[in-house]
Phi, psi and omega in degrees: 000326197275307177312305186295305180322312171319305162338318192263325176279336183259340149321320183299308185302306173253038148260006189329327223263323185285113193303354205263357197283175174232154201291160155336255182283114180252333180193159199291337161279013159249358155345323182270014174299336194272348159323288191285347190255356196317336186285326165335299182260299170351115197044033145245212185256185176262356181275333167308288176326296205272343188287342183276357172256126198238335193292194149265125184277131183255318154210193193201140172238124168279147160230134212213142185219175177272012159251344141195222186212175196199119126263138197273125197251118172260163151254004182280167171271158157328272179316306183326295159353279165305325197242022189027045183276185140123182161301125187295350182276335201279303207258025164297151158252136136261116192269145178221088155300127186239156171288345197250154176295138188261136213230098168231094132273132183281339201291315211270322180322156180297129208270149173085355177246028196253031148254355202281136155247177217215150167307001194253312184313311185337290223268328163320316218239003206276337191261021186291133178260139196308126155244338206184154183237125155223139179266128182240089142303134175307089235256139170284123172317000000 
């Protein structure tokens, strides 16, 4: 059963061009599809990747080292966070290792808004190429 979904979700994928088709990850509990698909996005740009998400990523925090860079993608807002509201399915990290350096001033960013991402972040960030996918769940307190 599980080899047929597969099938069907990477059928899915590259009928995308088809106006009827649907992203991958429809609501966060299914994020971890992107996992499991991984060979899909591997050495492709990130704008693949993201076009496979329909929940909204509200923010991202990066990190850079000198062999690649790794953004941490939430769906939660920044206050949700803190105060651990929303669904626990809601509050996964998709960690996206990229080869190229991620250039995030927090300095030039809107203050109280300098984890938030944005359509300008997409499209910034969109020709980066994917090395690795990881899903991180939120373990409930």
């Amino acid at each position: 059963m599980k080899d047929i979904l597969k099938i069907f979700v990477i059928v899915g994928f590259f009928i995308q061009n088809n106006s009827y088709a649907q992203q991958l990850v429809q609501n966060t509990s299914q994020v971890y599809l992107l996992k499991d698909n991984e060979e899909l996005f591997i050495n492709k740009p990130l704008k693949d990747l993201l076009k496979e998400i329909k929940p909204e990523i509200k923010t991202a925090a990066v990190f850079n080292n000198e062999a690649s860079s790794l953004f941490g993608f939430r769906f939660t807002t920044l206050a949700q966070q803190r105060k651990n509201e929303g669904a626990i399915e809601d509050r996964v990290t998709l960690l996206v290792f990229v080869r190229e350096f991620v250039l995030w001033n927090r300095e030039e960013r809107p203050k109280g808004a300098e984890l938030n991402w944005t359509p300008n972040d997409a499209q910034k960030f969109a020709d980066f190429i994917v090395l690795d996918i990881e899903v991180v769940p939120t373990s409930q307190n």
